[in-house]
C-alpha positions as CSV (number, residue, x, y, z in Angstrom):
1,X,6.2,-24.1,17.5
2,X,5.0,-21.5,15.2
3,X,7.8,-19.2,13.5
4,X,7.8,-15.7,14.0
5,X,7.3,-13.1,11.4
6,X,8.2,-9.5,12.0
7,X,8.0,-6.8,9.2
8,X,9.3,-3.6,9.2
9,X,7.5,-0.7,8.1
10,X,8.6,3.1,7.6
11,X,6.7,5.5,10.1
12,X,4.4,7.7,8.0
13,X,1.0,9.2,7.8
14,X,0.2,5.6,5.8
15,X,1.8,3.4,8.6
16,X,-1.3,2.9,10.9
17,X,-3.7,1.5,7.7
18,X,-0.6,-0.5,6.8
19,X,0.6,-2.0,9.8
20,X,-3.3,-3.0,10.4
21,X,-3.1,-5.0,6.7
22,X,0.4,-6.7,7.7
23,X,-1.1,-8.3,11.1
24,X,-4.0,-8.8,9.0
25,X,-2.0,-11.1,6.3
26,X,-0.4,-12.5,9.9
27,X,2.9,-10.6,11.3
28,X,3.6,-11.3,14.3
29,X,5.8,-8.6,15.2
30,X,6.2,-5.5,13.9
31,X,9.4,-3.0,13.6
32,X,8.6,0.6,13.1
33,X,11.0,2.8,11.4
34,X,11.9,6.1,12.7
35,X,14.2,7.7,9.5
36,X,17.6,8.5,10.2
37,X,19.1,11.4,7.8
38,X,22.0,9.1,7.7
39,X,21.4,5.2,8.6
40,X,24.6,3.2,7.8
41,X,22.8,0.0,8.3
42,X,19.9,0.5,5.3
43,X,20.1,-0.1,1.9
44,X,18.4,2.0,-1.1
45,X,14.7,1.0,-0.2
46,X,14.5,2.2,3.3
47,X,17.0,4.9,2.5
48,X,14.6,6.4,0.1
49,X,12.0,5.6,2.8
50,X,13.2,7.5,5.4
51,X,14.1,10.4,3.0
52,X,10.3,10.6,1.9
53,X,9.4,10.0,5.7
54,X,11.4,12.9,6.5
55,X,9.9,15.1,3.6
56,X,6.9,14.4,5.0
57,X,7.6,15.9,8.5
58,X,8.2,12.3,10.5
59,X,10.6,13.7,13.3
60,X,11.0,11.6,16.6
61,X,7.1,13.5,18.0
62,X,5.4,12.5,14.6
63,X,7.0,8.8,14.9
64,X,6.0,8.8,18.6
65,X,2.8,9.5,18.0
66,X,2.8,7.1,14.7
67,X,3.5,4.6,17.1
68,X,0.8,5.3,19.0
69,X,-1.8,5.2,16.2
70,X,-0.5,1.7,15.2
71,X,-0.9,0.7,18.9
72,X,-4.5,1.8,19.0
73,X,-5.3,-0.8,15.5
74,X,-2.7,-3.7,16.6
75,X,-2.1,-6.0,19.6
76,X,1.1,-7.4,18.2
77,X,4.8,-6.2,19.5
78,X,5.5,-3.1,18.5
79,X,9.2,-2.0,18.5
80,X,10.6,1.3,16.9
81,X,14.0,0.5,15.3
82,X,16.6,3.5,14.9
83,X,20.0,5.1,15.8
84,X,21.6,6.2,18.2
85,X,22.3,10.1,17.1
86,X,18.0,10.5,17.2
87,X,18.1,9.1,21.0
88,X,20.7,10.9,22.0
89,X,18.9,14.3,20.7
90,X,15.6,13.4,22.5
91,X,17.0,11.8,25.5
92,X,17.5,8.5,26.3
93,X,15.9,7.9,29.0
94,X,12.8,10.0,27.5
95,X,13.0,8.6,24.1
96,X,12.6,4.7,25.9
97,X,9.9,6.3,28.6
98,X,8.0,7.9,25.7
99,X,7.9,5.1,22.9
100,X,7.0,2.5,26.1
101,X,4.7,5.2,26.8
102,X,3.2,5.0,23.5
103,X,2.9,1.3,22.8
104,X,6.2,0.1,21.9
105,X,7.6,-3.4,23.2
106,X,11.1,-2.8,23.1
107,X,13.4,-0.7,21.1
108,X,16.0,-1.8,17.9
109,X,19.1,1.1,18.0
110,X,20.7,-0.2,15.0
111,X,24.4,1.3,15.6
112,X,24.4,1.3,19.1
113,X,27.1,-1.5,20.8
114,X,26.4,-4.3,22.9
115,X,28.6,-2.9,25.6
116,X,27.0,0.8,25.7
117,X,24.0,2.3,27.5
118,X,23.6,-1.4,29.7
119,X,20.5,0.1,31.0
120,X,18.5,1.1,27.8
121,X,16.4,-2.5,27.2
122,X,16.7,-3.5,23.2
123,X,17.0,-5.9,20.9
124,X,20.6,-6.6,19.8
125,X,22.0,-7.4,16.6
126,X,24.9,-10.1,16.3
127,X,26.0,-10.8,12.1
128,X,28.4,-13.4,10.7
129,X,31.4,-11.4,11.8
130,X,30.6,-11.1,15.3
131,X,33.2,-12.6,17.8
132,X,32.0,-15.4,20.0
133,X,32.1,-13.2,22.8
134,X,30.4,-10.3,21.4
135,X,27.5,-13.0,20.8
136,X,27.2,-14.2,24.4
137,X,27.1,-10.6,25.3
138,X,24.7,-9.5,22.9
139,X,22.5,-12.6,23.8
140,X,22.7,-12.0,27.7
141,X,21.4,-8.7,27.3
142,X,18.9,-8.8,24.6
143,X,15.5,-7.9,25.2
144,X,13.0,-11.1,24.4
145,X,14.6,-12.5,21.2
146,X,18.6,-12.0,19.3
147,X,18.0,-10.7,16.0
148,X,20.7,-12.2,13.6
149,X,22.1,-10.5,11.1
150,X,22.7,-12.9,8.0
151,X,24.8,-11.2,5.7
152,X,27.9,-8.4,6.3
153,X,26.1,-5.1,4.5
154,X,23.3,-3.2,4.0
155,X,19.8,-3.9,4.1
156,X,18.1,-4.7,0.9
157,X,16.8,-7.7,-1.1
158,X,19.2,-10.5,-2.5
159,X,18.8,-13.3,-5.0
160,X,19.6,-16.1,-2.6
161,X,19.9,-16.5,1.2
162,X,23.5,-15.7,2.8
163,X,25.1,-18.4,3.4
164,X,26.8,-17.5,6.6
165,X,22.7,-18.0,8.0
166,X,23.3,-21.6,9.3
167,X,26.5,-21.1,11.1
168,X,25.6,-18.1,13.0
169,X,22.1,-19.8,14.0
170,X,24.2,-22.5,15.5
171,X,26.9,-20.2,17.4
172,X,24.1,-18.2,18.7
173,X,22.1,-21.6,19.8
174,X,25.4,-22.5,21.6
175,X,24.8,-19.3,24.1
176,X,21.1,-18.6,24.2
177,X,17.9,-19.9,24.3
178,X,16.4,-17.0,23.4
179,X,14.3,-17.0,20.1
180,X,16.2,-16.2,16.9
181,X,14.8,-14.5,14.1
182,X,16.8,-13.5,11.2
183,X,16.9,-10.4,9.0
184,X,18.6,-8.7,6.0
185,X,18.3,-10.3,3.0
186,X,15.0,-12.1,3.4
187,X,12.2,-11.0,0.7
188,X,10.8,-13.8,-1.2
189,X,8.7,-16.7,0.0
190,X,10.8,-19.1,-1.0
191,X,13.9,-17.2,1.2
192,X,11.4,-16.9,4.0
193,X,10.9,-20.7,4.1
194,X,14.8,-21.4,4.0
195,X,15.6,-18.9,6.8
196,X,12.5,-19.8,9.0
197,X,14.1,-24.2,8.7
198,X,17.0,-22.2,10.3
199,X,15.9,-19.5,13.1
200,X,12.9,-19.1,14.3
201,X,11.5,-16.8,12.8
202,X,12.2,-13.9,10.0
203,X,12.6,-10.0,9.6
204,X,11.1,-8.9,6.3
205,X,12.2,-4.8,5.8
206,X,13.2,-3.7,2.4
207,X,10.7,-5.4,0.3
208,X,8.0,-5.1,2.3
209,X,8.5,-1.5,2.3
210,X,8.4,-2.0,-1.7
211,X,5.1,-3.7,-1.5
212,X,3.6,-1.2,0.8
213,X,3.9,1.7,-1.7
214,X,1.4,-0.3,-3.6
215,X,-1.0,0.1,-0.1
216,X,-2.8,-2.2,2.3
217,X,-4.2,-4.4,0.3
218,X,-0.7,-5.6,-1.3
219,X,1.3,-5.5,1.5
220,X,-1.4,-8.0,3.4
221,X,-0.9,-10.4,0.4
222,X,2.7,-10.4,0.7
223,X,2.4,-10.6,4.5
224,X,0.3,-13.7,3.6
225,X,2.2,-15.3,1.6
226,X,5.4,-15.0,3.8
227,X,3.1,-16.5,6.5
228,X,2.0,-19.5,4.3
229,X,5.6,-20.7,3.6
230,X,7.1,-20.6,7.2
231,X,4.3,-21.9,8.4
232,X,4.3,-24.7,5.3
């Protein structure tokens, strides 16, 4: 079965052209940022991402309608990834009507728990140090795939994969069998190949993010070459 490869882009006036090049060097699946004054979950890069993003006027209308642009050049899965405080401020219910509205496929809602808003369909998040119970419920509600966590931390890259990767691929395979992809940490090919023999499939954010300051043409290279080792 062929892995999956999601990459996470920033929403910005650059995103459509970009998200076109990352399908293009063959993503599968891609996670649209909507910045966060304050995301606890991200490291530096998307930090300063979402900072410049915010600079640049990308409040939840602008990312709605981002998402919507990228929709019009993509076919792929599209799913915004946030917090909390911005769905809360536009409306839950309206914030999930208006991105499905829009194009999106689900939603990520990074600091939102397992056990709160039942009815809002997302992704969930399980890392290393969740309980085995926290896992089944995360993986009994989870909206297509679980997206595993591999380190405790921030986003942001790392010299070598956690660790921790392996035993959380098999607790999770233990309660679901749900596809698995795995994020945080992940940037180089070499990483993407080791994490990919794991799950099934990766989460590339913070370096991608680097590479798509240097434009489409870049990040569809990178894109490419992430593709050529899972699928090697």
């Amino acid at each position: 079965m062929r892995k999956r490869l999601s990459i996470y882009l920033m929403c910005g006036p650059e995103t459509p052209a970009l998200a076109e090049a990352a399908v293009a060097g063959g993503a599968d699946l891609l996670e649209l940022g909507f910045p966060f004054s304050d995301p606890l979950a991200d490291g530096p890069v998307i930090r300063r991402a979402a900072e410049r993003a915010l600079a640049q006027g990308m409040r939840t209308a602008a990312c709605l309608d981002c998402l919507a642009q990228v929709r019009s050049r993509v076919e792929v899965p599209l799913v915004p990834m946030t917090y909390a405080s911005l769905l809360e401020a536009h409306g839950w219910d309206a914030f999930a009507r208006d991105a499905e509205a829009r194009g999106a496929t689900s939603l990520i809602v990074a600091d939102l728990p397992v056990d709160e808003r039942p009815e809002l369909r997302r992704v969930q998040l399980v890392a290393p140090t969740s309980t085995d119970e926290r896992l089944r419920l995360a993986a009994g509600s989870t909206d297509g795939w679980l997206y595993l966590v591999t380190l405790t931390g921030t986003t942001g890259p790392r010299a070598d994969l956690s660790p921790a990767l392996a035993g959380l691929v098999e607790r999770a395979r233990a309660v679901t069998g749900l596809p698995l992809l795995a994020g945080f940490g992940i940037s180089t090919p070499e990483q993407a190949r080791a994490a990919a023999g794991l799950a099934d499939g990766i989460v590339v954010g913070s370096r991608a993010v680097e590479i798509a300051e240097e434009g489409p043409d870049a990040l569809s290279r990178y894109v490419a070459s992430l593709r050529q080792a899972i699928d090697a």
